[in-house]
N, C-alpha and C positions, 0 to 999 in steps of 0.2 A: 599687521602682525599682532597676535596678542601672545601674551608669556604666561606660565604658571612658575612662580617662584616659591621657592622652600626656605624656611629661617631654623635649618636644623645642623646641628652639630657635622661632619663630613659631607655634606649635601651641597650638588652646585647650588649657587643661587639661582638658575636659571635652571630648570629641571626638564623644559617643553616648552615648545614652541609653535602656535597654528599658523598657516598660510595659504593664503590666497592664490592657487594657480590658476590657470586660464578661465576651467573652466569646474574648478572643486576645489575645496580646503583640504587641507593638508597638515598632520600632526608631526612633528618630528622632535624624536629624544634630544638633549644637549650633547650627549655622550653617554658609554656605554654600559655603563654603571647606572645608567638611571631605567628604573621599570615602567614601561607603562602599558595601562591595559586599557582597552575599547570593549566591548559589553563583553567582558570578562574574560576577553582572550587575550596574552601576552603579544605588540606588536614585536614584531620579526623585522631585522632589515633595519629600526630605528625608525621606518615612516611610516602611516597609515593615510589614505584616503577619509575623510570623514562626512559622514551623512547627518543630515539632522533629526536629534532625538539618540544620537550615539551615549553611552556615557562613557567618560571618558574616567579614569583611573591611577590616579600617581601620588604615593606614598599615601598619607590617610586622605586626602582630598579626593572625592568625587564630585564629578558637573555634567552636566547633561549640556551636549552641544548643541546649537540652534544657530540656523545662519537670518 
């Protein structure tokens, strides 16, 4: 599992979370209040599937995922 964390004023400390399922990575919000965007579209539902070379998007941080 890896984390993106945020050191911002109302902000979880833990803002997203990637994971490993069987057989793909998987992005998932901490909660509901947190936005996050995959090549520039808002995930829906709090989870996303992820590919590599996605970028991935939350608060000012952008990264390019790569498995």
């Amino acid at each position: 599992m890896a984390s993106i964390r945020l050191k911002r004023w109302f902000a979880p400390e833990v803002a997203a979370a990637i994971y490993q399922a069987e057989d793909c990575y998987v992005i998932i919000a901490s909660g509901n209040k947190v936005k996050i965007k995959v090549n520039d579209t808002v995930v829906e539902g709090g989870q996303k599937q992820l590919n590599a070379g996605d970028i991935i998007e939350v608060a000012d941080i952008k990264a390019v995922f790569s498995t």
